[in-house]
N, C-alpha and C positions, 0 to 999 in steps of 0.2 A: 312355505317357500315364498320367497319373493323373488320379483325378478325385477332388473335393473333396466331404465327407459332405453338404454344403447347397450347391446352387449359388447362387454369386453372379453379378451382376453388375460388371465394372470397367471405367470408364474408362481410357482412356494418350489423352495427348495429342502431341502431336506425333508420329502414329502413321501418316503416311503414305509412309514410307519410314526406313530407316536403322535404328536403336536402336527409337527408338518401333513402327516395325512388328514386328521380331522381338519386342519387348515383347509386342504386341497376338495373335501367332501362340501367341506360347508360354500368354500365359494360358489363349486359347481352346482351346490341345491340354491342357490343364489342369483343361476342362470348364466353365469360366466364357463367360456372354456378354459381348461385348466390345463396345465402343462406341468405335470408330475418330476420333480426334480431329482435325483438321488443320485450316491456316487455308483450305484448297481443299476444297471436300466431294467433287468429284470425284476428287482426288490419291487420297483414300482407298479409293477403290470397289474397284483390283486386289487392297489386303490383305484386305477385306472376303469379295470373290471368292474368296479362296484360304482363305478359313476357312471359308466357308459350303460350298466344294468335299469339305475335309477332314472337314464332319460338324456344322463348330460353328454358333455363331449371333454373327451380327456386325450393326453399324449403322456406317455413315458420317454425320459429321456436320461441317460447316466450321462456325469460331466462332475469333475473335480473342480468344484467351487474358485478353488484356489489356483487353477492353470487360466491363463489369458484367454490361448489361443483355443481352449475347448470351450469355455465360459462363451467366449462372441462366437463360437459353430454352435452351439447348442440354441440360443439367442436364436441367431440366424434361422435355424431347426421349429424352432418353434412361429416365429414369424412367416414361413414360407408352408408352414403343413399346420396350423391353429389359429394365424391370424396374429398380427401386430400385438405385440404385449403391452397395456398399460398398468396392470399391476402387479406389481412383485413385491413377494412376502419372504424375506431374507430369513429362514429358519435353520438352514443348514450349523451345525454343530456338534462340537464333540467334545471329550473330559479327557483330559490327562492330572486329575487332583495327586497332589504329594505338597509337602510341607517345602518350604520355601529353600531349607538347605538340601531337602534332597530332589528338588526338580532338576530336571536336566534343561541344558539347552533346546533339545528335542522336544521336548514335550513341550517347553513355552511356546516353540516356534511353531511348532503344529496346530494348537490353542489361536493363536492368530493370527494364522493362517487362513484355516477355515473361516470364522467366525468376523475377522476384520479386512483381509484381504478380500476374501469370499463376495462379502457385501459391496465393496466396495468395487470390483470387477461385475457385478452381477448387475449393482445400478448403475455403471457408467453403460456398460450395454445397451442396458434395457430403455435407458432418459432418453436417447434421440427416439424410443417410436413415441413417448410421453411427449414430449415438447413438440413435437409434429403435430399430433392430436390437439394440443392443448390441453392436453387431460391427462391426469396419473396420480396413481396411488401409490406410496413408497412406504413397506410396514414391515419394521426389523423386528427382531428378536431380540430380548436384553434379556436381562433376570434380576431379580434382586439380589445374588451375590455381587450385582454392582456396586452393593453400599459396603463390600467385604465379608470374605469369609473364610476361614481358617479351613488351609488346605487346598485354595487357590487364586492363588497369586495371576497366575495367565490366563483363567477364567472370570473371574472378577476384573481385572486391568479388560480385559477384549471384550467384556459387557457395559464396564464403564465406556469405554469408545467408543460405541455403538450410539449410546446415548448423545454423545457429541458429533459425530455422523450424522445423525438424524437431524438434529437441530442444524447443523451448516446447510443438509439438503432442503431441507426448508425455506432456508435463507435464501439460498442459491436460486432453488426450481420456483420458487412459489409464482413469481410471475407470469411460468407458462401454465399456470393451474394444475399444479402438480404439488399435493401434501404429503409431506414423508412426517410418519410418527413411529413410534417404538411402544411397543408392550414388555415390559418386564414382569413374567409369571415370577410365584413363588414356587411351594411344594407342589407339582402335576405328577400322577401317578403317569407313568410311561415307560417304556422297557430301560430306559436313560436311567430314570431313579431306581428301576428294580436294580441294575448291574451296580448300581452306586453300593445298595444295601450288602449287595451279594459280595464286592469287592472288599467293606469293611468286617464282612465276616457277622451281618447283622440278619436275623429272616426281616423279610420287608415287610411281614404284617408289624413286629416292633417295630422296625424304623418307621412306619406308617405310623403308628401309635405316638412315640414320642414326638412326631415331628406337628400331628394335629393338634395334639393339646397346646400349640405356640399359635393357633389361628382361630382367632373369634369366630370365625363362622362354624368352627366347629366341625371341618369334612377334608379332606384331601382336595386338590384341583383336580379335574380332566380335560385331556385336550379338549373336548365343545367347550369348555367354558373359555378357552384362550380362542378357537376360532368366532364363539360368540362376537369376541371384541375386534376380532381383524375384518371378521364380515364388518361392522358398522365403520371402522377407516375406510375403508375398499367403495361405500354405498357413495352415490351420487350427494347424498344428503353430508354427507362428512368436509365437504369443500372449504370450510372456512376452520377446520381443526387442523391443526400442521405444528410441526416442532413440539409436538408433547409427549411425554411418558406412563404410561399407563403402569400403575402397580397391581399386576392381576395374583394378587396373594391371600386373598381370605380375610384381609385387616390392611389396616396403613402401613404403608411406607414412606418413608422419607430420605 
């Protein structure tokens, strides 16, 4: 464990299982309070449990990414019962994959929704306690289906965005020492890729299989390895890194 010279507060959103939880653990073994995200406020309660077990300090909070007026209560929620948020870790997400003549409107708008709206209502919140501080850490969520991938069009288009998001917030915030970068995982075993396998009708020990032998290193991701990389955005030490892309997949991306 390491602990940061001033503790902060961060947000992760979609932090009730999967990525976003192991996000929400590692910050908090990191010495930051954590403010647990998720559209269930209940879903959250067991990561909260297991941080508050471990020593840290956590909140559970449900709020639809993608509503205004719950996004700045939740915000607010958390600044008045956790303490001012300077870091926020946009993970919140979801899949509606289908082939591009048979997605619906629905499902595109849903796709980004979450995923672009989401972030984008969840940093305009969150930047006035950052810019007040002079201090803040801004770390999205992308993926590598940003470079394309067959069977999502609205998933791929709202991770590519993301990436450009990241880079304008940079642009924008960096003067009040505020960096925003993006991580874009590859394959992470998570209940996300189990339902993936289960939905194409694949066991996910195959779709595990096939999909490792595409990754030099040779192993699956897990969430620690994606919070691995958000802890060191987040750290005091990360100040002069901002607007970059991180491809956390086992091998290069480009």
């Amino acid at each position: 464990m390491t602990t940061p010279t001033t503790t902060r507060t961060a947000i992760v959103t979609g932090a009730a299982r999967g990525i976003g939880a192991g996000v929400a653990q590692r910050l908090a073994a990191d010495g930051h309070a954590v403010a647990v995200l998720d559209l269930d406020e209940t879903a959250c309660k067991s990561v909260v449990a297991e941080i508050e077990t471990a020593g840290g300090r956590a909140l559970a909070v449900g709020v639809d990414v993608a509503d205004e007026e719950a996004v700045q209560a939740a915000v607010e929620r958390v600044a008045a019962e956790l303490g001012e948020p300077t870091v926020l870790v946009n993970n919140a997400g979801i899949l509606r994959d289908n082939l591009l003549f048979k997605m619906t409107t629905t499902d595109w708008d849903a796709v980004m929704n979450v995923h672009l709206r989401g972030a984008f209502l969840m940093t305009r919140a969150v930047q006035n306690y950052m810019t007040k501080a002079n201090w803040g850490r801004v770390v999205n969520l992308s993926s590598t289906s940003a470079l394309g991938n067959r069977g999502q069009a609205n998933y791929a288009a709202a991770k590519a965005g993301i990436q450009g998001f990241t880079k304008t917030l940079a642009i924008e915030l960096g003067k009040y020492g505020v960096t925003a970068n993006a991580i874009a995982p590859g394959f992470i075993e998570t209940e996300m890729t189990k339902a993936t396998a289960e939905r194409i009708g694949v066991p996910f020990d195959d779709f595990r299989t096939v999909l490792v032998k595409e990754i030099p290193v040779g192993r699956a991701g897990q969430p620690a390895d994606v919070a691995h990389a958000v802890s060191f955005f987040a750290s005091e030490g990360a100040g002069f890194v901002s607007g970059q892309v991180l491809y956390l997949a086992g091998g290069p991306k480009s």
